[in-house]
C-alpha positions, 0 to 999 in steps of 0.5 A: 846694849852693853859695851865691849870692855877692852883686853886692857880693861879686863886685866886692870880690873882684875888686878885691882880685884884681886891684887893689893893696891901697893903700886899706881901703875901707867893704864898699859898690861905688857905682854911681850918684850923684846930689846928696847921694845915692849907690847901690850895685850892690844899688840900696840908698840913701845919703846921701853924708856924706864927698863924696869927701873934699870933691871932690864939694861941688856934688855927684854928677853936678851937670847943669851940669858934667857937660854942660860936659864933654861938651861939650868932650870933643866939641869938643877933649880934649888937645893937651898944652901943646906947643900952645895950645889955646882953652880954656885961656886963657879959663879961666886968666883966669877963675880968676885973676880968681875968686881974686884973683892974677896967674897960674895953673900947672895940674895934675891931682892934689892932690899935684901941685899940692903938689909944684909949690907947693914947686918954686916957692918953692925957685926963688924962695927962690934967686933972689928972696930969695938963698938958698943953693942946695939951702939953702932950706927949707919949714916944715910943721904937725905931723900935715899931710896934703899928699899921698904922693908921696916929697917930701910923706911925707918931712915927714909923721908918718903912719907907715903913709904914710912907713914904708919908703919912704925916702930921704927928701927934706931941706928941711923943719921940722915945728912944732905946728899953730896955734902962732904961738910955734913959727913966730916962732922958726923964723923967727928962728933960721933965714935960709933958710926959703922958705915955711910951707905949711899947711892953713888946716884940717887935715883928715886929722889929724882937723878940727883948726880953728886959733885965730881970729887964728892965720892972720892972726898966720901972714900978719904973720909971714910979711910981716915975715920975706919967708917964702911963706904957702902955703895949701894949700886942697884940701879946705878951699877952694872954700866947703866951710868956709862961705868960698869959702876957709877961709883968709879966717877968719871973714869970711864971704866968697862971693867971693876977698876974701883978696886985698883991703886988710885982710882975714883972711890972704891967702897967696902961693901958694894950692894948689887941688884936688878941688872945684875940678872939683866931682869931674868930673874931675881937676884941680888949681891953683897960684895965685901973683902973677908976683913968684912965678909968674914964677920959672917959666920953660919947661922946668922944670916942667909936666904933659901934662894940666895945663891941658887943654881939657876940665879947663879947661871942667869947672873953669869950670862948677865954680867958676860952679855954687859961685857961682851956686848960693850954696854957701858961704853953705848951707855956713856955715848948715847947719855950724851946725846940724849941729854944735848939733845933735850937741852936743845929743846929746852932753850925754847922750852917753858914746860921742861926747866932741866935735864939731868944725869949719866950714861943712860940714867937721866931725868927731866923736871917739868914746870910745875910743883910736885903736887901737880899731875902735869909730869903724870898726864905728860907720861900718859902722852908719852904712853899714847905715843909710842914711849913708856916712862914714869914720873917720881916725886910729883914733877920728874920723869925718870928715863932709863932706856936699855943699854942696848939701844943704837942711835937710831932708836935713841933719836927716834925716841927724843923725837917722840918725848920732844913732840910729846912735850910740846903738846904741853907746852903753854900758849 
């Protein structure tokens, strides 16, 4: 008698087939989105509670993007950058404006835009500041997450990410994360350091929120020793930390106020990716004044799909619907919420020990040593239950709803992760 294999099952097993096992994924197949809420192949239900690692902010399927990729996808897709093409320009004056600098380098992926951030400062570090050729060098935070491509994993300590894929790229120093101590005496023991790249909020590393002053301290420091302040903002920006960027602090900004008189940090390089096309499509920015920007001449960097017409279309929609729709301020005020309310339950709690983060970007560590499944098997229920959400580092379960979640099925949300977490709680 044989046994009817599931949609589910189906789907799996051929992407385990046929499909290069680089990802450990939960045992759903989506099939449909729409806001805050997701489907499976089974017609099940979920809330979204991880917004595809924050590329998803203004939520599934938001109307207004997806008609502004139809409609460009109609008019003109791709001409390469061999050419100009009509809605590029418009869009670069756009984005420039929205955040404040002089000029925009498009890319498509995360890493690129990384990528293209390091090429930049090194060409600078020569040419504007004097550095001895292939002398320049980058400071990293320790348990940084930027990307994988060759040049990012050779200053990473992730193992799994790094182990056998050497040689790796020189050029970087790796320095605690929110230590200001450690960066003044790089700087000061050390004449050809270009840059200090750092995630405002370390995301993969578990939502590792730095000292309120520490950006700020990071700016001075940067200003007084001509080091590049490069923000890389490609999960924590585009108002999922209750700012437009979490590089601005606790400002509370709707708006690019990083780039005015006074303010919390205001990089030199700001790196942008995923919400930045509200995960339509891919696309990904380097932002810079031309003192930086101009070091980049034609020829030495680029990208066929960087800049084309309908990612310039996408991300416009993008950034007007995070604007227009008040995300960053739902972000902020729903952050709160949440994290009272996980607190709460964590008074009686002896599964969960913390809850951490901003806006709508926060984790909870659970019990356990990070070599455990216990964060894993806890998602599993999460799933079971009606809510999708991902554990990183073993024993932290990231949570990253879409920024256009009301209160209601915000709450509706803590009610399913707090029953979910007290099935696990101990006898």
């Amino acid at each position: 008698m044989s046994t009817k294999i599931s949609l589910t099952d189906q789907f799996i097993d051929l992407e385990h087939q046929h499909g290069a096992h680089n990802y450990h994924p939960l045992p759903v197949v989506l099939d449909r989105g729409e806001g805050v809420y997701l489907w499976d192949v089974e017609g099940k239900k979920y809330f979204d509670f991880l917004s595809a690692y924050s590329a998803v902010n203004q939520g599934h399927c938001h109307p207004k993007i997806v008609e502004a990729l139809k409609e460009q996808a109609q008019q003109l897709c791709l001409t390469s950058r061999a050419f100009h093409n009509s809605a590029f320009g418009p869009f670069a004056a756009f984005i420039t404006e929205y955040f404040g600098f002089d000029k925009i380098l498009p890319m498509n992926s995360g890493a690129e835009a990384v990528e293209t951030a390091i090429k930049i400062a090194r060409k600078w570090g020569v040419q504007k500041k004097g550095i001895p050729q292939e002398q320049a060098q980058i400071v990293v935070c320790n348990n940084n997450f930027h990307g994988r491509t060759t040049t990012i994993i050779s200053f990473s300590d992730d193992h799994a990410a790094k182990k056998d894929f050497g040689p790796y790229t020189p050029g970087f120093i790796s320095i605690p994360h929110n230590d200001i101590n450690a960066l003044k005496a790089v700087f000061t023991s050390n004449k050809n350091i270009v840059g200090f790249l750092v995630e405002p909020i370390q995301g993969e590393a578990g939502i590792f929120t730095p000292d309120e002053n520490y950006l700020r301290d990071v700016q001075q420091l940067c200003n007084e020793h001509e080091v590049l302040l490069i923000a890389d903002e490609i999960q924590t920006g585009i108002a999922r930390t209750g700012s437009l960027l979490a590089v601005c602090g606790n400002c509370n900004c709707e708006s690019a106020c990083l780039r005015q008189p006074n303010t919390f940090a205001a990089p030199d390089i700001l790196i942008l990716g995923k919400a930045i096309s509200g995960g339509v499509y891919p696309v990904s920015a380097v932002l810079a004044d031309n003192a930086v920007m101009d070091v980049i001449q034609p020829g030495e960097h680029g990208s066929t799909f960087g800049g084309n017409p309908i990612a310039a279309a996408v991300a416009t929609a993008a950034l007007n619907v995070v604007k227009d729709e008040n995300l960053a301020q739902n972000a902020r005020k729903l952050g709160v919420l949440f994290r009272n309310a996980i607190n709460e339950y964590i008074k009686t709690s002896k599964i969960v020990t913390l809850v951490r983060g901003k806006g709508l970007l926060n984790a909870i560590v659970i019990n356990d040593s990070p070599e455990s499944d216990t964060a894993w098997n806890i998602c599993l229920s999460l799933k079971e239950n009606g809510l999708l959400a991902k554990p990183t580092h073993g024993n932290i379960i990231r949570f990253a709803p879409p920024l256009v979640m009301n209160e209601d099925e915000l709450m509706a949300c803590v009610n399913i992760i707090t029953k979910t977490l007290r099935a696990f709680e101990p006898n």
